[in-house]
C-alpha positions in Angstrom: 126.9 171.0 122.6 129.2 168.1 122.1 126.1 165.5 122.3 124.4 167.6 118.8 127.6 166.6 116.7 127.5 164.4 114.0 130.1 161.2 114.5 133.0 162.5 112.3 132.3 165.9 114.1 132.9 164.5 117.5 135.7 162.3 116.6 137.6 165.0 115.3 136.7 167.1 118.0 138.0 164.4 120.3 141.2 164.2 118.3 142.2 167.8 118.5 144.5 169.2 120.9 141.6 170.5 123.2 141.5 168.5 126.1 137.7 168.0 126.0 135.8 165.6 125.0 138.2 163.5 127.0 137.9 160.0 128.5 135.0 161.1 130.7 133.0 161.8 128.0 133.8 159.2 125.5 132.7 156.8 128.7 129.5 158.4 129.0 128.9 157.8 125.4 130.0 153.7 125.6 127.3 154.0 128.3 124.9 155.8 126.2 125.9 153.4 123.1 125.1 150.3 125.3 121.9 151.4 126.6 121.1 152.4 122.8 122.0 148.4 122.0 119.8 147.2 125.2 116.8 149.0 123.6 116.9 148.1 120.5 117.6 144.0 121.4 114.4 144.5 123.8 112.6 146.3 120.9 113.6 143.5 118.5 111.8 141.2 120.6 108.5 142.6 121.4 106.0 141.9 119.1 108.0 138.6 117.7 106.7 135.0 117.4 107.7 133.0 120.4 108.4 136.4 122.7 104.9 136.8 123.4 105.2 136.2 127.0 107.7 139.1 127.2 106.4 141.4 126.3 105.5 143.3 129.1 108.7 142.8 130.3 111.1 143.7 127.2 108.5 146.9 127.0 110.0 147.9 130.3 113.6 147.5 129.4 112.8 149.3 126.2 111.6 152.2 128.3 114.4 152.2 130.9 117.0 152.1 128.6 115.7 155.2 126.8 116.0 156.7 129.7 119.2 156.4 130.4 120.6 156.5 126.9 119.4 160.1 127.2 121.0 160.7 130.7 124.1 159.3 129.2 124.3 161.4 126.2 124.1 164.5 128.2 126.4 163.1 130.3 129.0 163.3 127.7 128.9 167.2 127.9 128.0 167.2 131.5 131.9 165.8 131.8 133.4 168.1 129.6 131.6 170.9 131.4 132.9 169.8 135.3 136.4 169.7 133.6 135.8 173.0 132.0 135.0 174.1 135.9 138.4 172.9 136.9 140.2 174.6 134.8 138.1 178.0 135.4 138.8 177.6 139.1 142.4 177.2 138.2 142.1 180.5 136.6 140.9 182.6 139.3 142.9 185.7 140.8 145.2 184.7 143.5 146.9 187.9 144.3 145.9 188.6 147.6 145.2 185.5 150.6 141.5 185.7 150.4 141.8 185.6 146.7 143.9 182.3 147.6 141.5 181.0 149.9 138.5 181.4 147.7 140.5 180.0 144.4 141.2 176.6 146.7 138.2 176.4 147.6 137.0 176.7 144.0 139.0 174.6 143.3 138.0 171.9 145.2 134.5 172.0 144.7 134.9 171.8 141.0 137.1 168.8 141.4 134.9 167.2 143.9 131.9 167.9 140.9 134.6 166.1 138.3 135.0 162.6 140.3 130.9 162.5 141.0 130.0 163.2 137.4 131.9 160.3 136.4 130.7 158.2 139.1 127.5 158.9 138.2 128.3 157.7 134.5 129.8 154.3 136.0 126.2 153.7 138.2 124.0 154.1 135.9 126.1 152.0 133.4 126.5 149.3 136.3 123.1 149.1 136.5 121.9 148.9 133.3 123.9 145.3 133.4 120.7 143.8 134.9 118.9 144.8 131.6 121.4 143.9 129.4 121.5 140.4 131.3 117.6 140.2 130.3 117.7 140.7 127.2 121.0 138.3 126.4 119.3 135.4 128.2 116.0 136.1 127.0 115.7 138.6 123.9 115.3 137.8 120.3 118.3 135.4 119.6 119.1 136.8 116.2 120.4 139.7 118.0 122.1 138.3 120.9 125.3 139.6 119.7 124.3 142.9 119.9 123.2 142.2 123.4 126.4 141.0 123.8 128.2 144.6 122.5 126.3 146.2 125.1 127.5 144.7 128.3 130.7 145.0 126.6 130.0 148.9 126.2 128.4 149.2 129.8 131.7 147.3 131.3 133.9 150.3 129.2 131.6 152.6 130.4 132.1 151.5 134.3 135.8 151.3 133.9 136.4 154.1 131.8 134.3 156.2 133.8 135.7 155.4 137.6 139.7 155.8 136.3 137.7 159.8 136.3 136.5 159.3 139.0 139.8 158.3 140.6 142.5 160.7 139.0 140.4 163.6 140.3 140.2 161.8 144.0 144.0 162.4 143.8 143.9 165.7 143.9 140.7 166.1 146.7 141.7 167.2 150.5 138.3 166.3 152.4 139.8 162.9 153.4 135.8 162.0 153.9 134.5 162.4 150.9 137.8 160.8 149.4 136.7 157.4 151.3 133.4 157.5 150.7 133.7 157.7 146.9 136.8 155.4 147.1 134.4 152.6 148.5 132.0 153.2 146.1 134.3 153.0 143.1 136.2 149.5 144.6 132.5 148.1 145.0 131.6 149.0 141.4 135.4 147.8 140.1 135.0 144.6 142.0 131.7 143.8 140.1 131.1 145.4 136.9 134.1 142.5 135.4 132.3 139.8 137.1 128.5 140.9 135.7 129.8 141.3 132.3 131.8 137.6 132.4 128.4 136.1 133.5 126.6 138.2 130.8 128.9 136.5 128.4 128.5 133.2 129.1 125.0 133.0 128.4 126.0 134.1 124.7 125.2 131.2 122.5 126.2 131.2 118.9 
């Protein structure tokens, strides 16, 4: 599994000429990285002098983050393995016309899989703004920057992950599903830049 690699094992993996881990999966793991950042900036304030009335709170965010650093880093092969599915379905026979039929369909399915792992990677890194927001405003302000890094990483994450989402939309027929995701991908678009600038702003070095 990709997510068991050491980092100089993954990069180089990355770098090869195999086409996974791709951008998928390195979004998965900015989202993973900034949920690792949001954990330990909550962790680094429990416990500390003049935190002590957060630390129910900043326990919380600890725990949540956790969470979904661990859904994020097996998100980084769940990616790889939806585009692996894709390129399987590509593969099927297609000599006769059920053949065809059953190799578009296949086809299909596995693509509609690649856009909705990917969204998936952008919502949960969207969401984790509102953690990342607590901790920059409130957390231990030695480590603000690295509160900052993480809704830097989460806003990668969000972008990185809905471009995905969207090149696999291109290639999707059920005109339904296509404009359901569509508005859930402008929505996330629209707001991820403005959460992160807010974030930001509350930095104070």
């Amino acid at each position: 599994m990709l997510v068991d690699l050491n980092i100089k094992a993954f990069l180089e993996e990355t770098a090869s000429n195999a086409p996974v881990p791709g951008g998928g999966s390195i979004a998965a793991l900015s989202g993973a990285v900034s949920a690792a950042l949001t954990e330990m900036v909550a962790n680094l304030t429990i416990g500390k002098k003049g935190y002590e009335g957060l630390e129910e709170e900043m326990q919380q965010i600890a725990k949540d983050a956790a969470k979904l650093r661990e859904k994020l880093a097996a998100d980084i092969d769940r990616d790889s393995d939806a585009f692996n599915q894709v390129m399987a379905a590509f593969k099927l026979p297609k000599g006769t016309e059920e053949e065809m039929n059953a190799r578009k369909a296949a086809i299909q399915e596995a693509t509609k899989n690649a856009a909705l792992v990917p969204l998936d990677v952008a919502t949960d890194a969207f969401n984790m703004m509102t953690m990342v927001a607590a901790v920059v405003e409130k957390g231990n302000k030695n480590a603000v920057t690295d509160g900052a890094v993480a809704a830097m990483m989460a806003r990668t994450a969000v972008l990185s992950a809905l471009y995905n989402v969207k090149i696999n939309l291109g290639s999707i027929k059920d005109e339904a599903f296509v404009k359901e995701v569509s508005g859930k991908v402008q929505k996330i678009e629209t707001e991820v830049t403005a959460a992160e600038k807010e974030i930001l702003s509350k930095v104070v070095l």
